[in-house]
Structures are given as C-alpha cells and as structure tokens.
Backbone as a printed PyTorch tensor [residue, N CA C, xyz], in Angstrom:
tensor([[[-11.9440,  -1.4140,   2.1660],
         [-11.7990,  -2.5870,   1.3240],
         [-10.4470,  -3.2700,   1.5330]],

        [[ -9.2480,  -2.8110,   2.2580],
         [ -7.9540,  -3.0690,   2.1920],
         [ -8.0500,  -3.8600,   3.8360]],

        [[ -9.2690,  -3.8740,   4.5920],
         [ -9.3330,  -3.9320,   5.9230],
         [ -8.6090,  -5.5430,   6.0040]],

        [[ -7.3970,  -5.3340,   7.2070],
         [ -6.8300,  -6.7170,   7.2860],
         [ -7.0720,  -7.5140,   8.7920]],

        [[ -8.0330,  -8.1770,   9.3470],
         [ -8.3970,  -8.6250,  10.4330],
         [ -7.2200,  -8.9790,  10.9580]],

        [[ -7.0590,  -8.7270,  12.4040],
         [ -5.9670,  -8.8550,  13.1110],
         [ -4.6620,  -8.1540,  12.5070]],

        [[ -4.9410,  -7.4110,  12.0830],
         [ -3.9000,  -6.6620,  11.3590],
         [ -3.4700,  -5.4310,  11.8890]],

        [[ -2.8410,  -4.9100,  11.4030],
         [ -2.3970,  -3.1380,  11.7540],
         [ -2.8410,  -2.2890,  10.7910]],

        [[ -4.0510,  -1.7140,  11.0380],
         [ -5.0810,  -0.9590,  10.2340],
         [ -5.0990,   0.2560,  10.6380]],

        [[ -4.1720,   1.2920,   9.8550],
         [ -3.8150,   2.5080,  10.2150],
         [ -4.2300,   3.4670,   8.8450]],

        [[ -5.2610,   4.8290,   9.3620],
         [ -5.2740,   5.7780,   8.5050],
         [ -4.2420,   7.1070,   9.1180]],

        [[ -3.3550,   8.0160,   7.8990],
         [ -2.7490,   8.7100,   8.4920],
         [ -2.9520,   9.7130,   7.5140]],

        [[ -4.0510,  10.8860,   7.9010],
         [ -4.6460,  11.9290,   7.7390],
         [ -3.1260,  13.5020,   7.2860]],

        [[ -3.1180,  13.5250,   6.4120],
         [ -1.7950,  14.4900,   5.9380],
         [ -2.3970,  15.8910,   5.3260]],

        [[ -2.5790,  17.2050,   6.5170],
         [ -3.1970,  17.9580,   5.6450],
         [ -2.6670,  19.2110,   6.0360]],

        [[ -2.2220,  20.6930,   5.0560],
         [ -1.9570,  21.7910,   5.6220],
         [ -3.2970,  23.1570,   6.0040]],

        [[ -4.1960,  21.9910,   6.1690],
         [ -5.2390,  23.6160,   6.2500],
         [ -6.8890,  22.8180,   6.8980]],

        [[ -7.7160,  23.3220,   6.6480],
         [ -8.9830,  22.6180,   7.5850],
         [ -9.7570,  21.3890,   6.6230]],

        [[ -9.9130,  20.7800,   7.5530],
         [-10.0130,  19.3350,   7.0730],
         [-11.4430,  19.2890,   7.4770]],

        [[-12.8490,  18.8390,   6.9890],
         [-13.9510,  18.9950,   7.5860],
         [-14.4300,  17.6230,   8.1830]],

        [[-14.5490,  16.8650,   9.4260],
         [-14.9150,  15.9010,   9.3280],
         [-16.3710,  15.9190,   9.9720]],

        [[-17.4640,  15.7890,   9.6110],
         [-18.8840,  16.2000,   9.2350],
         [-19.4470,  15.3550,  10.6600]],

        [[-20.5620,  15.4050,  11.0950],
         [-21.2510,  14.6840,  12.2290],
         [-21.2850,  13.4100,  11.3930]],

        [[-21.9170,  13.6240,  10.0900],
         [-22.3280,  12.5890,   9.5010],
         [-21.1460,  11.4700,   8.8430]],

        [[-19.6330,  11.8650,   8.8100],
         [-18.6620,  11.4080,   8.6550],
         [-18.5110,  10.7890,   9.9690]],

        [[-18.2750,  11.5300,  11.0340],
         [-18.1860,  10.8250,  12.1560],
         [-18.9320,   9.7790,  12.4790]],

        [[-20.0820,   9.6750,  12.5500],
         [-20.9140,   8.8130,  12.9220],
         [-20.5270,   7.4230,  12.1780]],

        [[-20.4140,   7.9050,  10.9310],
         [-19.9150,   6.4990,   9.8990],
         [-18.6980,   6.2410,  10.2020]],

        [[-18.1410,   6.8960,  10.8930],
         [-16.4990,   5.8900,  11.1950],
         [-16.4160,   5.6340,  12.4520]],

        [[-17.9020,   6.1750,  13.4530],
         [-17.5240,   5.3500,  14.4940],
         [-18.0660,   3.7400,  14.4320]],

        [[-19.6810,   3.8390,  13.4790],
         [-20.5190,   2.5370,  13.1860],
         [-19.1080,   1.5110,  12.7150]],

        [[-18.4360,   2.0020,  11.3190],
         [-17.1350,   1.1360,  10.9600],
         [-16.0870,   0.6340,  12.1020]],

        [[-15.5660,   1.0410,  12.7570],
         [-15.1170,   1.3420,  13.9060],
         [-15.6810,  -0.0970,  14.8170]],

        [[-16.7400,  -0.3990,  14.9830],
         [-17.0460,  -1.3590,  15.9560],
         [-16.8260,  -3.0310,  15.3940]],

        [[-17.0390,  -3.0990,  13.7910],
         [-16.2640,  -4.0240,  13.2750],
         [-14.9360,  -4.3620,  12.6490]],

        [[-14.4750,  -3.1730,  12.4230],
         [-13.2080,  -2.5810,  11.8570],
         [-12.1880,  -1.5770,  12.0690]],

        [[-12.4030,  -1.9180,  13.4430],
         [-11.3510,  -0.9310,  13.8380],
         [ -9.8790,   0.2500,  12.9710]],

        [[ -9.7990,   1.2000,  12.7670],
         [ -8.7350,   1.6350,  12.0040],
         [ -8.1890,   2.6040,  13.0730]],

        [[ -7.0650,   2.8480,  13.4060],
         [ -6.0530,   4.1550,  13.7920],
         [ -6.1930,   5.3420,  13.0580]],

        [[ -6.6210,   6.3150,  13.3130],
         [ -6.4990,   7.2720,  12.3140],
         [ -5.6580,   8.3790,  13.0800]],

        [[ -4.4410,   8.6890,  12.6180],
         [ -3.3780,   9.9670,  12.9920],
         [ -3.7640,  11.0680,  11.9030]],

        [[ -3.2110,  12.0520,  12.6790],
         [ -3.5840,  13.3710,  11.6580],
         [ -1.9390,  14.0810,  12.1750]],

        [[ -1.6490,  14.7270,  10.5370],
         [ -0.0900,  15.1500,  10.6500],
         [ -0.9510,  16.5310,   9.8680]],

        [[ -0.4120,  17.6290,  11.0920],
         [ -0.7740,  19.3010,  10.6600],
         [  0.2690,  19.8420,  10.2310]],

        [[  0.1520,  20.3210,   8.6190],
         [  1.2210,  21.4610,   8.5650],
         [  0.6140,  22.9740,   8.6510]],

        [[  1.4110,  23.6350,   8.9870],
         [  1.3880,  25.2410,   9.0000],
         [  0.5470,  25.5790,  10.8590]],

        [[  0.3250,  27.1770,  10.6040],
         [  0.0600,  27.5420,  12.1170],
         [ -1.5870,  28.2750,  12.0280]],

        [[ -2.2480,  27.6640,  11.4870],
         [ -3.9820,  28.1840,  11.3940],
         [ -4.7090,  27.6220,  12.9940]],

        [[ -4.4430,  28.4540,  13.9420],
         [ -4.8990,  27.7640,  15.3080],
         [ -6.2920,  27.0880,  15.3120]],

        [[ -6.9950,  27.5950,  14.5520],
         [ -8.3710,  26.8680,  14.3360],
         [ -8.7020,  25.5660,  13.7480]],

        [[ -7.4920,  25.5280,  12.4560],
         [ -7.2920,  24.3020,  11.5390],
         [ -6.7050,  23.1840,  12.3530]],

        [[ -5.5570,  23.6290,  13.7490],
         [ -4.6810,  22.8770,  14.4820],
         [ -5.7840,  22.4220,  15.5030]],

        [[ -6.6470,  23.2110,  15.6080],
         [ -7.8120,  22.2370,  16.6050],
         [ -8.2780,  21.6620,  16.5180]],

        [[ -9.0830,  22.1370,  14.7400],
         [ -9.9250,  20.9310,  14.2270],
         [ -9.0580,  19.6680,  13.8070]],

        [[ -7.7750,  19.1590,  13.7590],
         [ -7.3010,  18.0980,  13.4750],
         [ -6.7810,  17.4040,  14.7220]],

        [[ -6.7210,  18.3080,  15.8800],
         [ -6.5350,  17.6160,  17.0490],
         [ -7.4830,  16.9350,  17.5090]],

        [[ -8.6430,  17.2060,  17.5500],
         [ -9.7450,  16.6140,  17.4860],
         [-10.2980,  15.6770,  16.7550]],

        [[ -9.4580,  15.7220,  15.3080],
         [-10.1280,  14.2990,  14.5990],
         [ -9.3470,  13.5120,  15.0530]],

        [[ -8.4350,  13.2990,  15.1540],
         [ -7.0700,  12.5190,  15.6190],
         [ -7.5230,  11.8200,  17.5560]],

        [[ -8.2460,  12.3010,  17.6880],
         [ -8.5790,  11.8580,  19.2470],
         [ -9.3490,  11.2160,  18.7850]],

        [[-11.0930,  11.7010,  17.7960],
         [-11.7930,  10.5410,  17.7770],
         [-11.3980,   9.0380,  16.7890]],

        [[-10.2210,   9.5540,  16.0630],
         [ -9.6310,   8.5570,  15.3350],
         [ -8.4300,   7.5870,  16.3940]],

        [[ -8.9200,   8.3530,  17.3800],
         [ -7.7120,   7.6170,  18.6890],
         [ -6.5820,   7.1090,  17.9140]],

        [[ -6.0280,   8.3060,  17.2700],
         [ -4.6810,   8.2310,  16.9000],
         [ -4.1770,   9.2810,  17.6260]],

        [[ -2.9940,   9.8100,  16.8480],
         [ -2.2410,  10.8960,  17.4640],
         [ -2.0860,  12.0110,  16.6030]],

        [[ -1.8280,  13.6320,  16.9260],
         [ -2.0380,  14.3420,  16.3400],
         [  0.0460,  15.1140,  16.2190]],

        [[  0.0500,  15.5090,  15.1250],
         [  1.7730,  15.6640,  14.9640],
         [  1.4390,  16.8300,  13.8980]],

        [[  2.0010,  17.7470,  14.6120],
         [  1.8330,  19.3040,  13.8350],
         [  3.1310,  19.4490,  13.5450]],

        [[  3.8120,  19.4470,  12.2850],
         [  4.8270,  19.8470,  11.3380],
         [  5.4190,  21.2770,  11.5110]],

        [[  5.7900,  21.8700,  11.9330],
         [  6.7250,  23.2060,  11.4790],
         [  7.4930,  23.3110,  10.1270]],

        [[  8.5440,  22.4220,  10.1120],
         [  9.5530,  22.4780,   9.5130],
         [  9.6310,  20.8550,   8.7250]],

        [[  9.7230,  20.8210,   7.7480],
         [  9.8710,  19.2370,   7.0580],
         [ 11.3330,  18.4750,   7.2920]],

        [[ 11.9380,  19.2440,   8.4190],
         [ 12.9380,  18.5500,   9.1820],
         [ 12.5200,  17.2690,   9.6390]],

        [[ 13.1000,  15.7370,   9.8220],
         [ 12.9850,  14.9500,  10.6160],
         [ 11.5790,  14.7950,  10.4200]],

        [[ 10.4990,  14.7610,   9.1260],
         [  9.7680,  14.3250,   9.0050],
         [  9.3140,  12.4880,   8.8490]],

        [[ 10.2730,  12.1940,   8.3200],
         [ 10.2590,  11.1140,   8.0810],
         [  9.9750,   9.8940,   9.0100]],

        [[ 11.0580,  10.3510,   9.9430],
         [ 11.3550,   9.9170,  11.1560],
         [  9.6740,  10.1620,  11.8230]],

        [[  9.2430,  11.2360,  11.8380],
         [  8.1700,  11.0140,  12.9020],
         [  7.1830,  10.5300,  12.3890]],

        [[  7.3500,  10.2180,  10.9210],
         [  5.9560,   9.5390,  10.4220],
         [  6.3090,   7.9210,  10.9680]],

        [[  7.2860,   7.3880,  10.2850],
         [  7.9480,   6.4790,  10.9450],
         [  7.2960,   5.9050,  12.5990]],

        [[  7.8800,   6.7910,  13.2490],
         [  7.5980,   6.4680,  14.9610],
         [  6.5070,   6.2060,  15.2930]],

        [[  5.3670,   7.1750,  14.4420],
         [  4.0830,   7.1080,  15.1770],
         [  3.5320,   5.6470,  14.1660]],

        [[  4.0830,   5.4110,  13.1160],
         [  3.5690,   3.4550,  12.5410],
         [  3.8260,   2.7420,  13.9820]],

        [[  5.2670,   2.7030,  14.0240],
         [  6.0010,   2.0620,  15.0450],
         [  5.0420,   2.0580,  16.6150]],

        [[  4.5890,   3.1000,  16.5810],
         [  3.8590,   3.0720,  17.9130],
         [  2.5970,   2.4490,  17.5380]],

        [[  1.8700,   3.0730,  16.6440],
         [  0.3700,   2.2100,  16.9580],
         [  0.2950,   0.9670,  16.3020]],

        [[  1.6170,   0.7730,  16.3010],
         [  1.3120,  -1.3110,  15.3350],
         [  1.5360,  -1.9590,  16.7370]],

        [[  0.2170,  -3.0160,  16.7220],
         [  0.2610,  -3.9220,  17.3720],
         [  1.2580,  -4.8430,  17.1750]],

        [[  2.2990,  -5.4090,  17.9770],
         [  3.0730,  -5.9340,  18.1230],
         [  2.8720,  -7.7000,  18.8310]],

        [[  3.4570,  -8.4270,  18.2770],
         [  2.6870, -10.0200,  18.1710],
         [  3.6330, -10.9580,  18.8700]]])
C-alpha cells in the first residue's frame, strides 16, 4: 500500500532465527513483483547454519542482499550502505 512508482521500494527483512517463506508466499511476491517491484534484504542475527541458509535464500529471491550480524558493532552503518546501494540513483 506504501508502493511508490519510480521510487526506491525497499523491504529489509530483520530476523534472529528461521523465517518461513512458504511456496505460497513466494509465488505471491513474485506475481507482486512484476508490477511492483520491491528489494527485499534480509539482515541474520546469530549462527543457526540452517536459519543462515534459509535467509540467504530469501534475500536472493528478494534480489536483495543477505548481511549476517555477529556483533551489533557497526550495525548501523551496514544497514545504512546496503539503502545506499540498492537506491536507484536519478
């Protein structure tokens, strides 16, 4: 509902543990997707290798980028960078 045509339409997925994104979720954000394009990044905290896959993977079909947290050092900053990167620039 916030969708801004020609705009910089970014979702940024913030989660420490498994995130489920369903066939049937998928499918509906790729159908959205062909009129409404959105970015979707996914930021992983903690070390669940299974949880770190499944968000690497949403983050590809959200053809965003995927940024796994360790430490809440210099967080800011990388939330920051990755706006900075996927805003279309005019």
């Amino acid at each position: 509902s916030h969708y801004i045509k020609e705009g910089n339409n970014q979702m940024i997925l913030a989660t420490d543990g498994k995130f489920n994104f369903y066939s049937e979720d998928e499918k509906k954000f790729i159908a959205q997707q062909e009129n409404h394009p959105i970015v979707m990044s996914v930021i992983g905290f903690g070390d669940d290798r299974e949880a770190i896959k499944n968000l690497k993977e949403i983050a590809e079909k959200g053809k965003g980028s995927f940024m796994h947290i360790k430490k809440k050092t210099n967080l800011d900053e990388i939330l920051m960078n990755e706006i900075k990167d996927r805003s279309r620039r005019n």
